[in-house]
C-alpha positions as CSV (number, residue, x, y, z in Angstrom):
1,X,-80.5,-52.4,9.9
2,X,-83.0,-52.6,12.8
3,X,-81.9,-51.2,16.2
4,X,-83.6,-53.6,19.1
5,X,-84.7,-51.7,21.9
6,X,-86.0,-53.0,25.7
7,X,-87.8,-50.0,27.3
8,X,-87.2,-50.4,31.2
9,X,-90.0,-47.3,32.7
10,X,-91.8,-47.9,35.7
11,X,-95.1,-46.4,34.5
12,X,-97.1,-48.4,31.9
13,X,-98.6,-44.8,30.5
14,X,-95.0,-43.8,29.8
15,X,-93.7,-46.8,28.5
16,X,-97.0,-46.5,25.7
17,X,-95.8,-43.0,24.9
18,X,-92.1,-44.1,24.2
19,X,-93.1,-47.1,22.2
20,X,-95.8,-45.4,20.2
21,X,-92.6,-42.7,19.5
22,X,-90.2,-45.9,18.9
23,X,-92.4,-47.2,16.7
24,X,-93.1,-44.6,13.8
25,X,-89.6,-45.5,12.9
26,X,-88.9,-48.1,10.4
27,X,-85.5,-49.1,12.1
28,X,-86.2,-49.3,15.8
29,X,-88.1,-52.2,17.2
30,X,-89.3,-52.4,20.9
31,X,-88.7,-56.4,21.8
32,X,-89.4,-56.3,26.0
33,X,-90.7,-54.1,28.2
34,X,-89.2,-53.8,31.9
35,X,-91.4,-52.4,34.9
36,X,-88.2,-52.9,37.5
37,X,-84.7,-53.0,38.0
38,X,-84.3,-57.1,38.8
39,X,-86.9,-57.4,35.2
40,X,-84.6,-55.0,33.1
41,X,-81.3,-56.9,33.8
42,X,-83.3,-60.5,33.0
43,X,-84.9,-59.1,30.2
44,X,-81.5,-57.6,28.8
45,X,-79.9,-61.5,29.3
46,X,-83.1,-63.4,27.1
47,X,-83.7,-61.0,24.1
48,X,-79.7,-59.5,24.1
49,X,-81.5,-56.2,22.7
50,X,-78.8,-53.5,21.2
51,X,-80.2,-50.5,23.1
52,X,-81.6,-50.4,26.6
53,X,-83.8,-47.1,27.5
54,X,-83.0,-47.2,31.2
55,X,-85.7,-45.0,33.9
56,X,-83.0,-44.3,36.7
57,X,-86.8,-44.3,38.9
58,X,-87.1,-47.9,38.0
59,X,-88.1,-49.7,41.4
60,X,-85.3,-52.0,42.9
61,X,-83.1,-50.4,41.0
62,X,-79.3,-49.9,42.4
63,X,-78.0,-47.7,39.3
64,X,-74.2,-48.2,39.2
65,X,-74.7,-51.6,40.4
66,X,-77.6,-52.6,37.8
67,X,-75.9,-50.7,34.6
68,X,-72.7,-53.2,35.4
69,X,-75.4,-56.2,35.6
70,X,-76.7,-55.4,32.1
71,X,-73.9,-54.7,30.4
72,X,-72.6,-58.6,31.9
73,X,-75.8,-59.8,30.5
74,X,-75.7,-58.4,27.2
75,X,-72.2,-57.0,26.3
76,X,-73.1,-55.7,23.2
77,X,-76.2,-53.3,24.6
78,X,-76.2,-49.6,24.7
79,X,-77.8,-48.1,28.0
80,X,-79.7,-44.7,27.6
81,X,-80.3,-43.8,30.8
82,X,-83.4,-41.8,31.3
83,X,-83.9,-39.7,34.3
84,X,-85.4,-36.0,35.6
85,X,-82.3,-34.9,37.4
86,X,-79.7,-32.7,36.1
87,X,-77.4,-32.5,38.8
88,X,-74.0,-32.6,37.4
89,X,-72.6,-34.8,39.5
90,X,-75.5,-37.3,39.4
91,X,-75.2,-37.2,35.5
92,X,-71.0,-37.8,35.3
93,X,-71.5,-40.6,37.4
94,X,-74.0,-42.2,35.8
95,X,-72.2,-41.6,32.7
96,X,-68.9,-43.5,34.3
97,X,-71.0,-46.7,35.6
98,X,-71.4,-47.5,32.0
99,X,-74.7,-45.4,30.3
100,X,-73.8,-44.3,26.9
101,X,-76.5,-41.3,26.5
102,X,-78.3,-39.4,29.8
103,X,-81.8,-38.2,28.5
104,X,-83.8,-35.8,30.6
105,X,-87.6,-37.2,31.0
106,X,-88.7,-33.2,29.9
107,X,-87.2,-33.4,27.2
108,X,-87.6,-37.4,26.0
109,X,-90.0,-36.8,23.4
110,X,-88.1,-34.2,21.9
111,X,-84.8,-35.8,21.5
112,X,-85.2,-39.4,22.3
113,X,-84.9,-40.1,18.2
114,X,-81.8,-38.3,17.7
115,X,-80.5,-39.8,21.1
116,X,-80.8,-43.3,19.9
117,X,-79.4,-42.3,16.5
118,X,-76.6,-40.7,18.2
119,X,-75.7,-43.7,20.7
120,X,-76.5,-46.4,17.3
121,X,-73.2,-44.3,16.0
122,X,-71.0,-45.2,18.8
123,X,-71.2,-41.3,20.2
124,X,-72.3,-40.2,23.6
125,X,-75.6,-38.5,24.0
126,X,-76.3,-35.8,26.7
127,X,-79.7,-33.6,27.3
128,X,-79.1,-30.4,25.4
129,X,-80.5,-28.8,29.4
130,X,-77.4,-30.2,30.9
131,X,-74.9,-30.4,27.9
132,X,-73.2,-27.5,29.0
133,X,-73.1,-28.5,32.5
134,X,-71.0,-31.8,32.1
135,X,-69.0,-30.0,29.3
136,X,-67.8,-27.6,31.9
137,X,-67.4,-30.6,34.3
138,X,-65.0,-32.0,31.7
139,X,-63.5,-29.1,31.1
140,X,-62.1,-28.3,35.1
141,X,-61.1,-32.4,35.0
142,X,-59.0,-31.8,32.2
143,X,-57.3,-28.6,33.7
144,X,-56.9,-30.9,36.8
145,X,-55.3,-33.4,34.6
146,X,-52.9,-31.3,33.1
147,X,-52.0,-29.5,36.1
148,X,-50.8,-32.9,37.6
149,X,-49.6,-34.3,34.4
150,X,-47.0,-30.9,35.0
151,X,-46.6,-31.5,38.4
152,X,-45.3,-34.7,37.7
153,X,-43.6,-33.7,34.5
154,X,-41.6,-30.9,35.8
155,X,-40.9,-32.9,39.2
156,X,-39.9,-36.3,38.3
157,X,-35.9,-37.0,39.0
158,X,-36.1,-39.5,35.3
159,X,-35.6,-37.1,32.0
160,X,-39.0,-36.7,30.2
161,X,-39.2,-35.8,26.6
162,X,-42.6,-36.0,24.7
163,X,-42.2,-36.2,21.0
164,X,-43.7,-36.7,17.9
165,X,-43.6,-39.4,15.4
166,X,-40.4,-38.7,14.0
167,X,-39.0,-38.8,17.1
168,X,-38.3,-34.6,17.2
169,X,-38.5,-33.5,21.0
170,X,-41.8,-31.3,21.3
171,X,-41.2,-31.0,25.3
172,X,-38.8,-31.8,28.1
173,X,-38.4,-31.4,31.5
174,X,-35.7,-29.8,33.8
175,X,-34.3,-33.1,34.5
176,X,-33.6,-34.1,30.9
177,X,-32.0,-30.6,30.1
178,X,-30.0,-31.1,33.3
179,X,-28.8,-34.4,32.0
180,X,-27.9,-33.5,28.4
181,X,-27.0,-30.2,29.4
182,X,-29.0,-28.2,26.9
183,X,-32.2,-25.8,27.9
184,X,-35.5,-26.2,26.6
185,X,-34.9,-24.3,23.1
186,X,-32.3,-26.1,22.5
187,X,-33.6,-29.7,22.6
188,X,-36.8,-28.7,20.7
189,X,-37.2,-30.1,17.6
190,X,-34.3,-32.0,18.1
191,X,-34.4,-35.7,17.1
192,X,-34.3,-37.7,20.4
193,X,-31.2,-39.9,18.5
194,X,-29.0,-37.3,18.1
195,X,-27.9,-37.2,21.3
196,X,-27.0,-40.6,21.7
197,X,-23.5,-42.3,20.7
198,X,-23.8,-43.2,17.0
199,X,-23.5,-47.0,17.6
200,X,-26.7,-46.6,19.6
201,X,-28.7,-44.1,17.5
202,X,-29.6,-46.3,14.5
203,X,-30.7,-49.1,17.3
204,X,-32.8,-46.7,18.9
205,X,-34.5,-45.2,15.6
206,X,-35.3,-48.5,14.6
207,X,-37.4,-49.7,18.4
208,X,-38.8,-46.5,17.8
209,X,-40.2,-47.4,14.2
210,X,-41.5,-50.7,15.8
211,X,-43.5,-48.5,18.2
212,X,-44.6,-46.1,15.3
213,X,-45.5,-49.0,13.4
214,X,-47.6,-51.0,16.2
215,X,-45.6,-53.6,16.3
216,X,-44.7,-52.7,19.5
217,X,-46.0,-50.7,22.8
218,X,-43.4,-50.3,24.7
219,X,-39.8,-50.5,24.1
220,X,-36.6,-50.1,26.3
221,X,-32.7,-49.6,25.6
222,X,-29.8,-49.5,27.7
223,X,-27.9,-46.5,25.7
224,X,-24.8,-43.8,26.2
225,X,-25.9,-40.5,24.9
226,X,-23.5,-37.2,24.8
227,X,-23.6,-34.6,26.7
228,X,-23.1,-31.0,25.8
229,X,-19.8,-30.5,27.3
230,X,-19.1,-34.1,25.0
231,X,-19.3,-36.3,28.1
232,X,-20.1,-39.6,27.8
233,X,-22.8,-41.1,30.5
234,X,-25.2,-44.4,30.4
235,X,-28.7,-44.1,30.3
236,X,-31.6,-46.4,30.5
237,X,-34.4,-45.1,27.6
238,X,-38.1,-46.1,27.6
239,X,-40.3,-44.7,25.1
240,X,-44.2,-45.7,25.1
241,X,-46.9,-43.9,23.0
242,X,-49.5,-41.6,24.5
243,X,-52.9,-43.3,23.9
244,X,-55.8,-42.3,21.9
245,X,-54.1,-39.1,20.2
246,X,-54.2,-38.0,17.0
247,X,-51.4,-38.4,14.6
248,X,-50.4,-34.6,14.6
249,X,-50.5,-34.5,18.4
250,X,-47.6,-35.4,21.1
251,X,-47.1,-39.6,19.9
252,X,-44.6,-40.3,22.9
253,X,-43.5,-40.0,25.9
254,X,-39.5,-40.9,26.2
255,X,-38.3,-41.2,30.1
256,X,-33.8,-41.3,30.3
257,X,-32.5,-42.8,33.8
258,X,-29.0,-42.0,34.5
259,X,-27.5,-45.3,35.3
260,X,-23.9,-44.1,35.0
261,X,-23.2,-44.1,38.6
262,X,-24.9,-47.8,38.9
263,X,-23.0,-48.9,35.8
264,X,-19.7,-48.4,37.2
265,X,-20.8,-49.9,40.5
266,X,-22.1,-52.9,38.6
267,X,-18.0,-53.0,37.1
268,X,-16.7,-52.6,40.6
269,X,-18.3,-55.4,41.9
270,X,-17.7,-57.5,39.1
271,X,-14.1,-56.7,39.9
272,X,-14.7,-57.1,43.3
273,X,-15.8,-60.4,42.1
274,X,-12.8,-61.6,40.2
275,X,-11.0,-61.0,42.8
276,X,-12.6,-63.1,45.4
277,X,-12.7,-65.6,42.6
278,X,-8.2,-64.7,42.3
279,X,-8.1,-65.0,45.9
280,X,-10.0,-68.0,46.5
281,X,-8.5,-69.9,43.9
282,X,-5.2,-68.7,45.3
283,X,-5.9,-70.1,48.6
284,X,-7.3,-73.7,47.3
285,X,-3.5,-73.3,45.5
286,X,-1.9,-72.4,48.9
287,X,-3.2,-74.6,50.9
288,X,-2.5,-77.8,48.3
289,X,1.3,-76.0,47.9
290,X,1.5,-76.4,51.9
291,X,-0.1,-79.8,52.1
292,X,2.2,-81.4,49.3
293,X,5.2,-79.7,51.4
294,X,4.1,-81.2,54.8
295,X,3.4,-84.5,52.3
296,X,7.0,-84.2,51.3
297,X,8.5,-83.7,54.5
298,X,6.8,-86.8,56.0
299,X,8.1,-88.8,53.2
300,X,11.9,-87.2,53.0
301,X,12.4,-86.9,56.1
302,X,10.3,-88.3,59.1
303,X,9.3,-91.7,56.7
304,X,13.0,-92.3,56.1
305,X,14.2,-92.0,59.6
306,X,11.8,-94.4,60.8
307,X,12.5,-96.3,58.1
308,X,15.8,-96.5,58.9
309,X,15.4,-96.6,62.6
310,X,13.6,-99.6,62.0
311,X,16.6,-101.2,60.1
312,X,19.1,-100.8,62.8
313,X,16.7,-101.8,65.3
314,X,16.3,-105.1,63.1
315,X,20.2,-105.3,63.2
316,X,20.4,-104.8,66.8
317,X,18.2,-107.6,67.6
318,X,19.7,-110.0,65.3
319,X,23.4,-109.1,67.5
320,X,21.8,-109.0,71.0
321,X,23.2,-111.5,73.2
322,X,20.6,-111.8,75.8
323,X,17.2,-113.6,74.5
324,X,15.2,-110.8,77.2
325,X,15.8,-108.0,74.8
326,X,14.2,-109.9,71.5
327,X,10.3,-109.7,72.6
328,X,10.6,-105.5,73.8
329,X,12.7,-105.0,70.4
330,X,9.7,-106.8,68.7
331,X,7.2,-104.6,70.3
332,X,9.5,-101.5,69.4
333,X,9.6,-102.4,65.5
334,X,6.0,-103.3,65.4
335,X,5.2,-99.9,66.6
336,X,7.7,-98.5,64.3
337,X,5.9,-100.2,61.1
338,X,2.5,-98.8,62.6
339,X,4.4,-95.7,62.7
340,X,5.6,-95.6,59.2
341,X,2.1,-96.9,57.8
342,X,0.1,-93.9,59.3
343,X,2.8,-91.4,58.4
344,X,2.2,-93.1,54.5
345,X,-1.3,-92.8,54.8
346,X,-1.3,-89.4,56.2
347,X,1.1,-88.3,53.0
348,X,-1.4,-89.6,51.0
349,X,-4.7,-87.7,52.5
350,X,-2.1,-84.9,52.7
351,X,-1.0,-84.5,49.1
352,X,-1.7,-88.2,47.2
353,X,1.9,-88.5,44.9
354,X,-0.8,-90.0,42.4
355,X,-2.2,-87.0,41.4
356,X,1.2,-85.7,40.3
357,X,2.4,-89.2,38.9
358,X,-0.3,-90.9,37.3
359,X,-2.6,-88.3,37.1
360,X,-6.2,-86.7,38.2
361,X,-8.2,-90.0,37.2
362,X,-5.7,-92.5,39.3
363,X,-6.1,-89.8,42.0
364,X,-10.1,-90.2,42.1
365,X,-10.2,-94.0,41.7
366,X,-7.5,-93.8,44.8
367,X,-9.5,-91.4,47.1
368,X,-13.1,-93.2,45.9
369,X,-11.2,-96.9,46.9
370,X,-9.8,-95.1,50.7
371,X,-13.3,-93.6,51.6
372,X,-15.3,-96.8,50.4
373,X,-12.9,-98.5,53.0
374,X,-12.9,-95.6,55.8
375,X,-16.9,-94.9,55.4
376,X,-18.6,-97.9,53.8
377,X,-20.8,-96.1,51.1
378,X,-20.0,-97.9,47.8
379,X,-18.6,-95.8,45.4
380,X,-17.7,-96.6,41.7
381,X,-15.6,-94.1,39.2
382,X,-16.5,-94.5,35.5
383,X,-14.1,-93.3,33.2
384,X,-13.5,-92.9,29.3
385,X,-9.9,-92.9,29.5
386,X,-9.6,-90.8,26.6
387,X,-6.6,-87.8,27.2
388,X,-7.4,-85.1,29.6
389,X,-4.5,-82.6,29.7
390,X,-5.0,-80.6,32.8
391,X,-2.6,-78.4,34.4
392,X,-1.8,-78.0,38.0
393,X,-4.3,-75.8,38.9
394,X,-7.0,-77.0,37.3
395,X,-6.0,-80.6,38.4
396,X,-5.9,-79.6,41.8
397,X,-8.8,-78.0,42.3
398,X,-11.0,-80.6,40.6
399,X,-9.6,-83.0,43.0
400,X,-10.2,-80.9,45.9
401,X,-13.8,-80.6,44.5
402,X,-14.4,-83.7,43.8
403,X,-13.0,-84.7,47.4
404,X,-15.6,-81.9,49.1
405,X,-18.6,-83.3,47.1
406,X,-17.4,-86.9,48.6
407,X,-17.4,-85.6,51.9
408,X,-20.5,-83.9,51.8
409,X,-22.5,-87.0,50.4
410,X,-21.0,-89.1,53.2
411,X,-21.9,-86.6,56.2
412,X,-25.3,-85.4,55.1
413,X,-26.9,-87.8,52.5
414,X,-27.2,-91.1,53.9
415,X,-26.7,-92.3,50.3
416,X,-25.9,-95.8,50.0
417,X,-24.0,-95.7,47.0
418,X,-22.2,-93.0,44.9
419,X,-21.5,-93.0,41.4
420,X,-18.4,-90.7,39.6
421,X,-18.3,-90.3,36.2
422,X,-15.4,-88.5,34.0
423,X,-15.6,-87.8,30.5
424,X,-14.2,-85.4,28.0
425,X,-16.9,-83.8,26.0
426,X,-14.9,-82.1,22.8
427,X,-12.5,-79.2,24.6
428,X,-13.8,-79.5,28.1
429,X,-13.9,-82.1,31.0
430,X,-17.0,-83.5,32.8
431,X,-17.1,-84.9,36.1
432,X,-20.4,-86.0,36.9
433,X,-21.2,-87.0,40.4
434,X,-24.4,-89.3,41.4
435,X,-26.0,-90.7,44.7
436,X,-29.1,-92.2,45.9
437,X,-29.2,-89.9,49.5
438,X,-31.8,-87.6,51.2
439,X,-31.2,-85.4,48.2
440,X,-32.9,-81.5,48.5
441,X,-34.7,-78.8,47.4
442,X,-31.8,-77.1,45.4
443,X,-31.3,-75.9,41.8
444,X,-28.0,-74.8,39.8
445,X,-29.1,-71.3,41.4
446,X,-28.7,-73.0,44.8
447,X,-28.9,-70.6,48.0
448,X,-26.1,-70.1,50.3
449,X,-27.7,-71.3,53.4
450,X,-28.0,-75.1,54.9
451,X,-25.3,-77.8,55.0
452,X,-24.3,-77.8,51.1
453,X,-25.4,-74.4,50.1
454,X,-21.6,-72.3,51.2
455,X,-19.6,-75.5,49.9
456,X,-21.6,-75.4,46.4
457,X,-21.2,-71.6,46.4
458,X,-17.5,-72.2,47.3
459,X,-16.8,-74.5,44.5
460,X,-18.7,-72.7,42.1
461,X,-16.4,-69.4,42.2
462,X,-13.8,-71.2,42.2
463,X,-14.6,-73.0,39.0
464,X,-15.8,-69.8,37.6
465,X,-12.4,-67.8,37.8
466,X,-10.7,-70.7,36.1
467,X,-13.7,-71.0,33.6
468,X,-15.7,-74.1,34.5
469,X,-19.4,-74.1,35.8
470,X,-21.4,-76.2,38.5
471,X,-25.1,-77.3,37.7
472,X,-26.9,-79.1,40.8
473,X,-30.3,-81.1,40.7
474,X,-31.9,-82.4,43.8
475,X,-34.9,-82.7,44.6
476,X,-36.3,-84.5,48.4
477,X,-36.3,-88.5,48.4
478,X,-34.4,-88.7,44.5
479,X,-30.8,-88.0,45.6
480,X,-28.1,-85.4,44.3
481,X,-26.7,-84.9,40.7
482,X,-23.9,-82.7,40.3
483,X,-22.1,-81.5,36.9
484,X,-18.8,-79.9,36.8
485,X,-17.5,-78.6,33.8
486,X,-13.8,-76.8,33.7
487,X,-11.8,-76.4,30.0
488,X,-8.9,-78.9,28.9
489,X,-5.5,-77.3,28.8
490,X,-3.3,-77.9,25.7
């Protein structure tokens, strides 16, 4: 297979010397020849040659600049770079900007063969003058390496463990032995499983056979692993391989987070949650407990005096004996019946009777009919009327929701009409509530802020304690969709 070469040398004399040397081999072929920097990186796009011999004295040449430019134009080419210096410095970084070889000019005719052999073969190529120089370079960056890999090793707060690919600890920090409680000598060699609960261990052998296996390069596990003093803690495991070692070399690096403290803060505030949810559902209770009591007391007791004041009153007039008492004992029972109508209507806003008589469907068709009158937004309930067994609870707080959502609509929507749908959906009741208002910029993971955000927030906790859900779509200028969802009770 022919190597295709572009020679980029300033001097036409030199440029002869190389090609003549090029060309005594059967497999290299000199396709362009390059007298500048801006020539080399046009050349290098036109003929896409597989090996570039670059003079780092080219004119108009910017070297890590240029080196990035021919490599764009013709991904696939090598770069030789060809130079007289053999600073070290000069040489690493000409090496890092992208050259594959660095040839000294001394020595071009000399090596230049085996350079381009060596490059051809996918291996860097480096001046046998200098060789040593960039070795020893290499060298002091890799003590620099591993001194900071072992600064950060031995420093990190996270458990390190580096391991082989059967998993067997090869290393670990003071962390980790801190955490499981052993010392170093005692977690070598140790299969990193082993100290895990035993439901855990099998899941963790197998992630870490999808990482040997490449199916995977990274993988991550919530786990409990045992202490030595057979303590049981949480731990969040990642394991990712090292790259570009060999097989018999470290194959992972596995880092343990003790999440045992944040565990049991993420169960307190779930408790802390249910109760909120406990108390707030408590209160919606309360307060509807209160308000059918005051609903009852009106009716017992302050509806049936007037009711009955309005009787004698009626009796009175028809035995008066003077005809100037009739009209004042008119006025008195006219405002007695305005009385009685307002403390009726009041008992119903209170506590409607029809939730507890005819039920939560009755109840919405009555409070959808009162504010229709009271507010003028048209409003239409929808109903299966297939069985709904609710309890109390859940019948009161669906009303209460329902009569929120109304509310809410008629306050800050300027909807014109409002549509209420109920259903039962196998085990579980859906009350689906429509409008064509302002609508806004909400989702079913609404935020807490603005005019509906607390009262969605509100409702949804209290749905959640007794099982339901609330989803909300709106989005500017389409109106407001809300879904609530709470289980049937047999």
């Amino acid at each position: 297979m022919t190597t295709r070469v572009l020679l980029a040398e300033e001097h036409q004399i030199v440029r002869q010397g190389l090609k003549a040397l090029l060309e005594r081999e059967a497999d290299l072929e000199v396709v362009g020849e390059a007298g500048n920097g801006p020539a080399a990186v046009r050349l290098a796009h036109d003929l896409a040659p597989d090996l570039v011999l670059l003079d780092l004295a080219l004119p108009d040449l910017q070297i890590g600049e240029s080196i990035g430019q021919i490599l764009a134009a013709s991904p696939q080419a090598k770069i030789l770079a060809l130079s007289i210096y053999g600073d070290r410095r000069f040489v690493v970084n000409v090496l890092k900007s992208g050259a594959t070889g660095y040839l000294l000019k001394d020595c071009a005719f000399e090596e230049l063969i085996q350079a381009i052999r060596t490059v051809g073969e996918h291996k860097t190529f480096i001046s046998s003058g200098i060789s040593s120089i960039v070795i020893q370079d290499y060298i002091e960056a890799l003590r620099a390496s591993e001194t900071l890999f072992r600064t950060i090793f031995e420093g990190a707060p996270l458990g390190i463990a580096l391991v082989d690919k059967e998993g067997r600890i090869l290393e670990s920090n003071s962390s980790l032995q801190g955490m499981l409680g052993y010392s170093q000598e005692e977690l070598l060699n140790q299969e990193f499983p082993i100290f895990t609960v035993p439901e855990d261990a099998s899941r963790c052998r197998d992630l870490f056979q999808t990482l040997v296996d490449g199916k995977t390069d990274r993988c991550q596990v919530e786990i409990k692993y045992v202490q030595k003093n057979d303590r049981v803690v949480s731990g969040r495991l990642t394991v990712s391989p090292f790259k570009g070692t060999k097989a018999e070399d470290r194959f992972a690096i596995c880092m343990v987070e003790d999440i045992t403290e944040q565990k049991q803060a993420d169960r307190n505030i779930r408790t802390y949650q249910e109760q909120l949810r406990s108390v707030a559902s408590e209160l919606s209770l309360t307060e509807e407990r209160e308000r059918r009591r005051l609903a009852t007391d009106l009716h017992d007791h302050v509806g049936q005096i007037l009711a009955l004041a309005q009787i004698k009153l009626g009796a009175i007039r028809e035995s008066a004996s003077s005809t100037s008492l009739v009209e004042p004992m008119d006025e008195i029972r006219r405002l007695i019946e305005q009385t009685i109508q307002y403390t009726r209507s009041l008992t119903f806003e209170l506590s409607p009777p029809i939730l507890y008589d005819l039920g939560f469907e009755a109840a919405v068709e009555w409070l959808a009919e009162l504010m229709q009158d009271q507010h003028g937004v048209a409003i239409r309930v929808q109903a299966d009327r297939s069985s709904k067994p609710l309890d109390d609870e859940l019948r009161v707080l669906l009303f209460q929701t329902v009569r929120e959502l109304l509310l809410n609509v008629i306050k800050h929507a300027n909807a014109r009409h409002i549509k209420v749908m109920l259903a039962r959906e196998n085990s579980t009741l859906q009350v689906k509530m429509e409008d064509d208002g302002l609508g806004q910029g909400v989702s079913s993971e609404f935020p807490i802020d603005g005019p509906f955000g607390f009262g969605f927030f509100s409702i949804r906790e209290r749905l959640r304690y007794l099982g339901g859900h609330l989803n909300v779509e709106s989005e500017p200028g389409w109106g407001t969709r809300v879904t609530l969802g709470v289980p049937l009770k047999y």
